[in-house]
C-alpha positions as CSV (number, residue, x, y, z in Angstrom):
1,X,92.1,105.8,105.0
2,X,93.2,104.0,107.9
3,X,92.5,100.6,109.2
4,X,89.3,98.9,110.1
5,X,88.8,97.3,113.4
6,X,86.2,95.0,114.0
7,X,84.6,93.1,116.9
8,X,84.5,90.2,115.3
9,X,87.2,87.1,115.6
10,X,90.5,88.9,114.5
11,X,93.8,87.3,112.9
12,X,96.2,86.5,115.6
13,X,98.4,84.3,116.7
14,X,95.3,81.8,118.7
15,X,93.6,81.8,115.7
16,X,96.2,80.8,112.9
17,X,94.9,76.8,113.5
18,X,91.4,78.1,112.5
19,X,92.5,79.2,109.6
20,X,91.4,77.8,105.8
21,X,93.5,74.9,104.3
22,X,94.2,77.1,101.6
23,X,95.9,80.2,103.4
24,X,99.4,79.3,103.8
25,X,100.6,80.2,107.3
26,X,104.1,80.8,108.8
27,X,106.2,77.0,108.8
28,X,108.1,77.9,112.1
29,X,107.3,78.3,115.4
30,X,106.6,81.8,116.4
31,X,106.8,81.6,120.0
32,X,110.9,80.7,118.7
33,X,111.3,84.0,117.0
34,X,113.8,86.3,117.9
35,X,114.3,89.8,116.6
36,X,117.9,90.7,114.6
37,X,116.0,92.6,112.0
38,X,114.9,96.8,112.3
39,X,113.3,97.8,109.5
40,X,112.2,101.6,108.9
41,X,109.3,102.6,106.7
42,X,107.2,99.7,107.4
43,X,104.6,100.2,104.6
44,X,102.7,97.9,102.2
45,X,105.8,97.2,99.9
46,X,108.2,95.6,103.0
47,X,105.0,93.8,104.0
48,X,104.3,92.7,100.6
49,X,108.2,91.9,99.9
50,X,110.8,91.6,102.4
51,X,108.9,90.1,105.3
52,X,107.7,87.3,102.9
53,X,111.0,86.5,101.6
54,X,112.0,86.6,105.1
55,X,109.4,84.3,106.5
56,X,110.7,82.0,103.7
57,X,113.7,81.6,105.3
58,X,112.4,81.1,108.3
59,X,110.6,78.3,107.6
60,X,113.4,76.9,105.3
61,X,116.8,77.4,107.5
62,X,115.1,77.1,111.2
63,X,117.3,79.6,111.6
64,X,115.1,81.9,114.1
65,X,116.8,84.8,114.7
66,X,115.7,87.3,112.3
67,X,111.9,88.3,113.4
68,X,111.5,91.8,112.1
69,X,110.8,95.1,114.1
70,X,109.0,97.7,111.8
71,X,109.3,100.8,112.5
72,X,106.7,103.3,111.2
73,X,108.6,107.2,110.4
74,X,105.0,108.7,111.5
75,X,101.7,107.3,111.2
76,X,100.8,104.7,113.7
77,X,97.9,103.1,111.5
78,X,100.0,100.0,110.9
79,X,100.9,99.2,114.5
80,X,97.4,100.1,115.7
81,X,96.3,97.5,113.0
82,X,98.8,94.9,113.5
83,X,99.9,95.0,117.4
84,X,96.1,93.8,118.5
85,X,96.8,90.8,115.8
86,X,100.4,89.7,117.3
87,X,102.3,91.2,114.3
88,X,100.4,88.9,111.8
89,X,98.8,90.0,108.7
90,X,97.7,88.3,105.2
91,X,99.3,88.7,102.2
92,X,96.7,88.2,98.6
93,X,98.8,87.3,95.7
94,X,96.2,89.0,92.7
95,X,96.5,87.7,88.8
96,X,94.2,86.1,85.9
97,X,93.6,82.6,84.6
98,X,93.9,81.8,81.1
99,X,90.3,83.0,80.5
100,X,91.1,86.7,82.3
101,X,89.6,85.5,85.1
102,X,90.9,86.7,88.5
103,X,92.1,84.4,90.9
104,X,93.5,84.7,94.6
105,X,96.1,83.2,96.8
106,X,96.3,83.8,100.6
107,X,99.0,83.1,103.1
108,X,99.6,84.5,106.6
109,X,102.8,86.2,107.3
110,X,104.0,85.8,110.5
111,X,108.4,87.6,110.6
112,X,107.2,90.9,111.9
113,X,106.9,90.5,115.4
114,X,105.7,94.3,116.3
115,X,105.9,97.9,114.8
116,X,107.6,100.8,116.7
117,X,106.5,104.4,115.9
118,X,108.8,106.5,115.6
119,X,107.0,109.7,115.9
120,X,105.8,108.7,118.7
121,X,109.2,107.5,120.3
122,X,112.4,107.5,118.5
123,X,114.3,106.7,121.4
124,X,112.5,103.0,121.3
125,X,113.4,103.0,117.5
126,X,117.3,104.0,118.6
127,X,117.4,101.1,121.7
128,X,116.3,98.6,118.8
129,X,119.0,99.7,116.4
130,X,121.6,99.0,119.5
131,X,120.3,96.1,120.3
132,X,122.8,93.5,120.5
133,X,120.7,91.0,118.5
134,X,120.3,93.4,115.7
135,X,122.4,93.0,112.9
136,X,120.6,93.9,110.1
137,X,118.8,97.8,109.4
138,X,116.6,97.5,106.4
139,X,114.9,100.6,104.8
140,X,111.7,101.2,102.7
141,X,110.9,104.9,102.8
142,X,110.9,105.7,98.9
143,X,113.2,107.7,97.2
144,X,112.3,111.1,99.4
145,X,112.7,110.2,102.8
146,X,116.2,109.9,102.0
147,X,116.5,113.9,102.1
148,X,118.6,113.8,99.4
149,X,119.4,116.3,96.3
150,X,117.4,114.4,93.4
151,X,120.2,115.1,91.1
152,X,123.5,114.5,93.1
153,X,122.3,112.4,95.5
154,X,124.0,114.5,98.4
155,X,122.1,115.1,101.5
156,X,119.9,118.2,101.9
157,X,121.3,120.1,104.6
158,X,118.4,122.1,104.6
159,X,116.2,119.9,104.8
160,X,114.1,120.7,107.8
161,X,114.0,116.9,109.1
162,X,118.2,116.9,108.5
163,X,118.2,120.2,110.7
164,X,116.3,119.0,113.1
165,X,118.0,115.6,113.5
166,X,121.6,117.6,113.4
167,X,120.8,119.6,116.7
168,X,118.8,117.0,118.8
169,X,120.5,113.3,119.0
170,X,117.6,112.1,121.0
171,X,114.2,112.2,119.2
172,X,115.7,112.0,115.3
173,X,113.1,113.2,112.4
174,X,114.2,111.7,109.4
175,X,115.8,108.1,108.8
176,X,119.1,109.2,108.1
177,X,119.0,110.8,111.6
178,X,117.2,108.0,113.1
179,X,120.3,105.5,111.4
180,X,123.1,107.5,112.5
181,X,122.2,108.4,116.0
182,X,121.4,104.5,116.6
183,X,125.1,103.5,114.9
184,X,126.3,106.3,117.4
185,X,124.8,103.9,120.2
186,X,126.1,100.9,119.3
187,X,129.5,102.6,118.3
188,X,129.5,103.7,122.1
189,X,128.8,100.5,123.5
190,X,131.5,98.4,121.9
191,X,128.7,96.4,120.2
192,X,129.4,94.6,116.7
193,X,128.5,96.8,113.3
194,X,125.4,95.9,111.6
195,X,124.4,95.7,107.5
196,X,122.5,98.4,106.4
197,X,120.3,97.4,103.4
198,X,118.4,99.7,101.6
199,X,115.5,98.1,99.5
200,X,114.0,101.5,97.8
201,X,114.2,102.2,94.2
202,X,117.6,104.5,94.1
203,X,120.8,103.6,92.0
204,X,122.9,102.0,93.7
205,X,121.2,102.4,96.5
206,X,123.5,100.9,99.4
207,X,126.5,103.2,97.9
208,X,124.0,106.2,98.3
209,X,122.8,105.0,101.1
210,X,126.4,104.8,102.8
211,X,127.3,108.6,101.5
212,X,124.0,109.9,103.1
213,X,124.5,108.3,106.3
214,X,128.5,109.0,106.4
215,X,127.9,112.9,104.8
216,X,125.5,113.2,108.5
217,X,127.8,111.1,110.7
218,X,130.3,113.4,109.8
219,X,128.8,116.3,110.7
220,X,127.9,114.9,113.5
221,X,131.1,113.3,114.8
222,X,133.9,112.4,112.0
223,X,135.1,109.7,114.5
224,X,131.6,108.1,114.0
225,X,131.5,108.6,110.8
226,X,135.3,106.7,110.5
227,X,133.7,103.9,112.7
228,X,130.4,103.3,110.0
229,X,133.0,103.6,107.0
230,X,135.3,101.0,108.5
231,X,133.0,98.6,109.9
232,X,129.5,98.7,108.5
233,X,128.6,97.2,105.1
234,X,126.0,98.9,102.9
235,X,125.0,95.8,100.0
236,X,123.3,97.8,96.8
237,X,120.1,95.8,96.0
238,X,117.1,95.8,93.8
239,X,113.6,95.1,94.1
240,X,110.9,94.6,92.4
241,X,106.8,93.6,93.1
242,X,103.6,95.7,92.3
243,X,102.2,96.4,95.5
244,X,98.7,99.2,95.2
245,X,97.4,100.4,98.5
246,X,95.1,98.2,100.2
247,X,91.5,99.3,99.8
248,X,88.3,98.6,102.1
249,X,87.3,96.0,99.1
250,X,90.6,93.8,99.7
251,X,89.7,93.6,103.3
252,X,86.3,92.4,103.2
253,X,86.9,90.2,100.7
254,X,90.1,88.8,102.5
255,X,87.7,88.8,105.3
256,X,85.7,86.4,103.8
257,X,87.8,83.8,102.8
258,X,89.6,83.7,106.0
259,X,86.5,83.9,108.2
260,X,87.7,86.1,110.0
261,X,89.1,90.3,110.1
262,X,92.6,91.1,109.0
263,X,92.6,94.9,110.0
264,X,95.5,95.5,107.7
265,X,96.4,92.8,104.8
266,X,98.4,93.4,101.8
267,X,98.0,93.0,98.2
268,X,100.3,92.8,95.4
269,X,101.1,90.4,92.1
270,X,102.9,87.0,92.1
271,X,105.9,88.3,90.3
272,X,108.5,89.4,92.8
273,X,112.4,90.0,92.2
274,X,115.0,90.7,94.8
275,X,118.5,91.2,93.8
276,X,121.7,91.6,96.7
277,X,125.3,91.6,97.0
278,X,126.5,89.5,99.4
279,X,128.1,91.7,102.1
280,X,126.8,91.6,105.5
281,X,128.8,92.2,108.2
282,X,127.0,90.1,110.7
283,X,125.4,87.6,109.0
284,X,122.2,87.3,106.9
285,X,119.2,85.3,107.4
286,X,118.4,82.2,104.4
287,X,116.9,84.9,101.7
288,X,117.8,82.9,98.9
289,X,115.1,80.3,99.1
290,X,113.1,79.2,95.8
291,X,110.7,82.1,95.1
292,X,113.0,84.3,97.2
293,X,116.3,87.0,97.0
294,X,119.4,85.7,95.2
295,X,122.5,87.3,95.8
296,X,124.9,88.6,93.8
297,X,128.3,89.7,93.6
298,X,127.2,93.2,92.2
299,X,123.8,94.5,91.9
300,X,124.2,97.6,89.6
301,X,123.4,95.7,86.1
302,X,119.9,94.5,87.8
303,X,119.7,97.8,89.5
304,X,119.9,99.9,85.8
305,X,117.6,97.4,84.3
306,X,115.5,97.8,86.6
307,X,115.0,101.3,86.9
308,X,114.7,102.2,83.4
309,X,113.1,99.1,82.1
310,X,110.8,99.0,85.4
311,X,110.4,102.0,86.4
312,X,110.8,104.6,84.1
313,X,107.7,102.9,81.8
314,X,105.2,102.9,85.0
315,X,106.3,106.7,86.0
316,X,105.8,107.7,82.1
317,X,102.1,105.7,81.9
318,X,101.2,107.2,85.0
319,X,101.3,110.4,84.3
320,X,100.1,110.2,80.9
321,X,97.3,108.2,82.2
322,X,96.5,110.6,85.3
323,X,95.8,113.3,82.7
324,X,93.7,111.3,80.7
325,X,91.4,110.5,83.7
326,X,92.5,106.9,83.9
327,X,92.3,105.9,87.6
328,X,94.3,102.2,87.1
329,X,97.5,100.8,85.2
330,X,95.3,98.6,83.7
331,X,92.7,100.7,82.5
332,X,95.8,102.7,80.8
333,X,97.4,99.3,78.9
334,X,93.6,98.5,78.0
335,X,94.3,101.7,75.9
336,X,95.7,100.4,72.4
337,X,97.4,103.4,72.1
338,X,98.7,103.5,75.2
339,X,100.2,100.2,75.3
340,X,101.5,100.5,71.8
341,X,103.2,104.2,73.1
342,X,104.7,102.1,76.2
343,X,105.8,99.2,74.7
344,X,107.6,101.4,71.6
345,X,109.0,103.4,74.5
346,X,110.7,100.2,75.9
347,X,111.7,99.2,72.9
348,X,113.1,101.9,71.0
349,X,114.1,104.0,73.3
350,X,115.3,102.5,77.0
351,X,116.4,99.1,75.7
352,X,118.8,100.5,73.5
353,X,120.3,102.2,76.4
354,X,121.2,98.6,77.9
355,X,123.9,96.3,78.2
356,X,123.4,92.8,78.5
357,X,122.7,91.5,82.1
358,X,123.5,86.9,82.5
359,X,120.8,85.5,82.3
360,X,118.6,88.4,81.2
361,X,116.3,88.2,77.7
362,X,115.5,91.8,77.1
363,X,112.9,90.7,74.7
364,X,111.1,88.2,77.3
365,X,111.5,91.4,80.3
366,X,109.9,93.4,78.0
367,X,106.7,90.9,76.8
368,X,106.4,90.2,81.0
369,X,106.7,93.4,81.8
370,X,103.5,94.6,79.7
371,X,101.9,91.5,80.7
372,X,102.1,92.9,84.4
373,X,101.2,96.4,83.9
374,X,98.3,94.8,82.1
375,X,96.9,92.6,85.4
376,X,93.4,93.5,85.3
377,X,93.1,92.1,88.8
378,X,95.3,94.0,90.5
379,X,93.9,97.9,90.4
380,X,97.3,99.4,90.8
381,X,96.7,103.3,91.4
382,X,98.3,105.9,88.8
383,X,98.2,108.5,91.2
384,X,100.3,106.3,93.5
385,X,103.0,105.6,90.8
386,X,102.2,109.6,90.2
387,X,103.7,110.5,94.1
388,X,107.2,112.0,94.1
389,X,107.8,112.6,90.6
390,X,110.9,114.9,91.8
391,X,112.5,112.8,93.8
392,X,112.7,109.5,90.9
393,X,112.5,110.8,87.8
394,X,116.0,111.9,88.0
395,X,117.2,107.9,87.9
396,X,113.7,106.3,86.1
397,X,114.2,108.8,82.9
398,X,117.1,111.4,82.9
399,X,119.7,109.3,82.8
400,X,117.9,107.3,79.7
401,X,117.8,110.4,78.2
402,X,120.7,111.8,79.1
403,X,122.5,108.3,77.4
404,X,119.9,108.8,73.8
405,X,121.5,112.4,73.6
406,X,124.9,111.8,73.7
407,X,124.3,108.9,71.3
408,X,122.4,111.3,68.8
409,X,119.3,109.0,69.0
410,X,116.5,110.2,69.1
411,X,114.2,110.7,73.1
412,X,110.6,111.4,71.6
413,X,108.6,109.2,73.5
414,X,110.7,110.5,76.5
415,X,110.3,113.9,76.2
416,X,106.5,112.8,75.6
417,X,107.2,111.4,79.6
418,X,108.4,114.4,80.8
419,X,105.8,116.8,78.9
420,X,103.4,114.7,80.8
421,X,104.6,115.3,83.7
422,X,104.7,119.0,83.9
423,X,101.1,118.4,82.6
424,X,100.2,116.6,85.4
425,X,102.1,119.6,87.9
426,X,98.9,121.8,86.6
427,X,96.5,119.4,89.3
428,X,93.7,118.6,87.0
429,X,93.0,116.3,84.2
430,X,92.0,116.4,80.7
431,X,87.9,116.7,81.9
432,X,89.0,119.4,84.3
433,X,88.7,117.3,88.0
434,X,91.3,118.1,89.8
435,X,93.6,115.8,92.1
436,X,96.2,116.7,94.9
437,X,100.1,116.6,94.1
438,X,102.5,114.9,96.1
439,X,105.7,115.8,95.8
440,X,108.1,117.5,98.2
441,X,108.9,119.9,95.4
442,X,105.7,120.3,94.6
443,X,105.6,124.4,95.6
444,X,108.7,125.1,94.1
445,X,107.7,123.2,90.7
446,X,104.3,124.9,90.6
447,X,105.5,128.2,91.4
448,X,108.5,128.3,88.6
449,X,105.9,126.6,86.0
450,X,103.2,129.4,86.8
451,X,105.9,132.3,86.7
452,X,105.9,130.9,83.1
453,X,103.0,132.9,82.2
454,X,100.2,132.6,79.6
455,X,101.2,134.0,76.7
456,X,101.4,132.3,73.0
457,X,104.6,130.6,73.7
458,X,103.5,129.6,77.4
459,X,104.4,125.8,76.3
460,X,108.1,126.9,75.9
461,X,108.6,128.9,78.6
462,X,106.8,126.3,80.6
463,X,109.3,123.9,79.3
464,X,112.3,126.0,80.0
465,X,111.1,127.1,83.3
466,X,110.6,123.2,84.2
467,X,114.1,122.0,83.3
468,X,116.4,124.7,84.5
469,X,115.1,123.7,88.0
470,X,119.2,121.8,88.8
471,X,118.0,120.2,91.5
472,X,115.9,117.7,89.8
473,X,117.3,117.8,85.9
474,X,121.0,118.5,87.3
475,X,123.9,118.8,84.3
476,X,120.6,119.2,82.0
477,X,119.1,122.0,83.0
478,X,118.6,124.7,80.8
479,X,119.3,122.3,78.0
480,X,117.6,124.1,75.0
481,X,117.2,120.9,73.0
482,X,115.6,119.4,75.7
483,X,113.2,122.2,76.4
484,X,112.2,122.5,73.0
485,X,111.4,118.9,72.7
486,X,109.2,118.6,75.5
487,X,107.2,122.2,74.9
488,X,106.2,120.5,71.4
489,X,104.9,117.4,73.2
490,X,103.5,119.7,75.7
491,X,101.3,121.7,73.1
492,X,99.8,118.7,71.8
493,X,98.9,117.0,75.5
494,X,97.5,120.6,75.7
495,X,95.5,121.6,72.7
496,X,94.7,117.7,71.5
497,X,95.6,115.6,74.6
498,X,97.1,112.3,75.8
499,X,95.7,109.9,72.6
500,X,96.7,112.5,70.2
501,X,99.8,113.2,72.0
502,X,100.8,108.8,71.9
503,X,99.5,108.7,68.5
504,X,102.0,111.0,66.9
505,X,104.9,108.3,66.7
């Protein structure tokens, strides 16, 4: 659903002085703020994350060069919500008191300055990448709209976006286009190089980053793509913040407390990590600011932590919970079995696969980490963790499991992950209401599952017919061990479903 708009007194920039004591508002003068900042895929995460931290430093440094320009790939719901409110928006911080009950804090975030659409006109999004002031192109479009191979991370030639953006310079598809064919601007007008940061959940993201947007330059123009590779600096980083889609609820009630309509506020938990090297080409803005980004010299440790201690446990309750008919994260960890399945997962299993990271208690990361999943105030989605399951469970599981194999240890509660979600590729849940799938590889995974048949032994050739698809399993598919392993899991979700299925450890 898109955004409300109301006729009554909006947020905007002549109304931040009627604003509640208690909603924290930007500590800088806006009418100072310059843009050096393009950031693509300008959803509720980067609202809820990066422009935050970056109206942090704003306020801190009085350095006021790095107002953000969003730039939406294709839906122009967020710059219809936000242009009418000068770029401003609210961000609600959700968690409980010591008694479980929930509690609210509001501030007003005020480093985006306005929101291109792409779609709509690329060459706008291109004339901001050359801009001279920009020196920093930030990117949140999850792991697919990279248009990359799930398992080797090389860029889908084929991909009809890629294509597209290959033959036609001038209105680019897909942000790999839309980054190179900007860099070929500035390249032609002598200006500096700029940092491109990546913020999505890939490892090492900057490094794949850089290949993706090299691989494309280079088909493009290898002198270009010598230019980026010399000049242009691609820091890995890692982030992390709950973030659910904002619902009608959140606005009225955000509504209320401000007094007046926010068309488009964002919600998400207090906890937020962000984790970068240090390598920007043409300076940074003051990220690291208490409650902010601290930088690093390499981000890979935080990175792996991250995505197996982070993200692989959400992706593997999501789908288990999805077929159980359990709409929220929270209404899964209210689950005893549930929580005890995830927090033996972690446990057992992933943080085995770890090596130590300064200043990291696995034990503590762990006990938070449930703690958060359980934040009854906060209704995180399991269909939204659900999305995409081709494009990260490549880096959130496989490579655990790929690390418990070669060890000889033992991947049950992992295979239980994966069994769940070729489950969840049938569309329907345990009490037979079906859902949508969203997944780029959705037809291709629901066509090789269903040439699996029905027969006696459909779980294993459901199994086998899942993981010999390369793209997404890569050096394991066809792995017979594997396949077996997941078709027993598979039977059980099947005949005795998901509490059976967690109860068996």
């Amino acid at each position: 659903m898109g955004p409300s708009h109301s006729e009554a007194q909006r947020l905007g920039a002549s109304s931040l002085a009627h604003l509640p004591a208690d909603v924290e508002r930007p500590g800088y003068d806006r009418a100072q703020l310059r843009p050096g900042i393009v950031h693509l895929g300008i959803g509720a995460f980067h609202r809820a994350h990066q422009a935050p931290v970056t109206d942090l430093a704003l306020g801190a440094s009085g350095d006021l060069r790095w107002g953000i320009i969003g730039v939406s790939l294709r839906s122009p719901d967020t710059r219809d919500a936000l242009a009418p409110q000068d770029g401003l928006y609210t961000l609600s911080l959700l968690d409980t008191d010591a008694d479980g009950a929930s509690r609210e804090t509001l501030s007003v975030v005020g480093s985006v300055l306005r929101v291109l659409v792409a779609a709509e006109d690329s060459g706008a999004v291109l004339a901001q990448i050359a801009h001279p002031d920009t020196r920093i192109v930030s990117l949140t479009v999850t792991e697919k709209g990279y248009c990359q191979e799930p398992a080797t991370g090389r860029l889908r030639r084929d991909d009809p976006d890629i294509a597209h953006d290959l033959a036609d310079s001038d209105a680019p598809r897909s942000a790999i286009g839309m980054l190179v064919h900007g860099l070929a601007r500035r390249c032609d007008a002598g200006l500096p190089p700029v940092t491109l940061l990546s913020c999505d959940n890939l490892p090492s993201n900057g490094d794949t980053l850089r290949g993706l947007v090299l691989e494309f330059a280079g088909l493009r123009d290898p002198g270009l793509a010598e230019w980026i590779a010399a000049h242009c600096t691609f820091p890995n980083s890692m982030v992390d913040r709950i973030v659910p889609r904002t619902t009608d609820a959140d606005r009225q009630r955000i509504a209320t407390r401000l007094g007046m309509d926010d068309a488009w506020p964002v919600v998400g938990e207090p906890f937020l990590e962000w984790i970068i090297e240090d390598r920007f080409v043409n300076g940074r803005p003051a990220w690291d600011q208490p409650g902010g980004a601290r930088f690093v010299e390499h981000a890979a440790p935080f990175e792996h932590l991250k995505l197996r201690m982070v993200n692989g446990p959400h992706s593997a309750l999501a789908y288990l919970a999805v077929s159980a008919g359990l709409d929220t994260v929270s209404q899964a960890m209210a689950d005893p079995a549930l929580h005890d399945y995830l927090d033996a997962l972690i446990r057992e299993e992933i943080t085995p696969t770890l090596q130590s990271v300064p200043g990291v208690d696995l034990v503590a990361l762990r006990e938070r980490l449930l703690t958060r999943f359980s934040n009854a105030a906060l209704p995180h989605r399991t269909q939204q963790i659900a999305m995409d399951g081709s494009q990260k469970l490549p880096q959130r599981l496989l490579g655990t499991v790929r690390d418990r194999m070669r060890a000889g240890a033992g991947y049950q509660r992992l295979a239980l992950a994966l069994a769940a979600w070729m489950q969840y590729l049938r569309g329907y849940d345990e009490q037979g209401n079906a859902y949508p799938i969203q997944d780029p590889l959705a037809e291709e995974l629901q066509a090789r599952l269903a040439s699996a048949g029905q027969g006696s032994d459909t779980d294993i050739q459901r199994a086998r017919a899942l993981i010999g698809y390369a793209p997404v399993f890569g050096d394991l598919a066809g792995c017979e061990e594997l396949s077996v392993e997941v078709a027993r899991h598979a039977m059980v979700l099947r005949q005795q479903g998901v509490r059976a299925a967690v109860r068996l450890f």
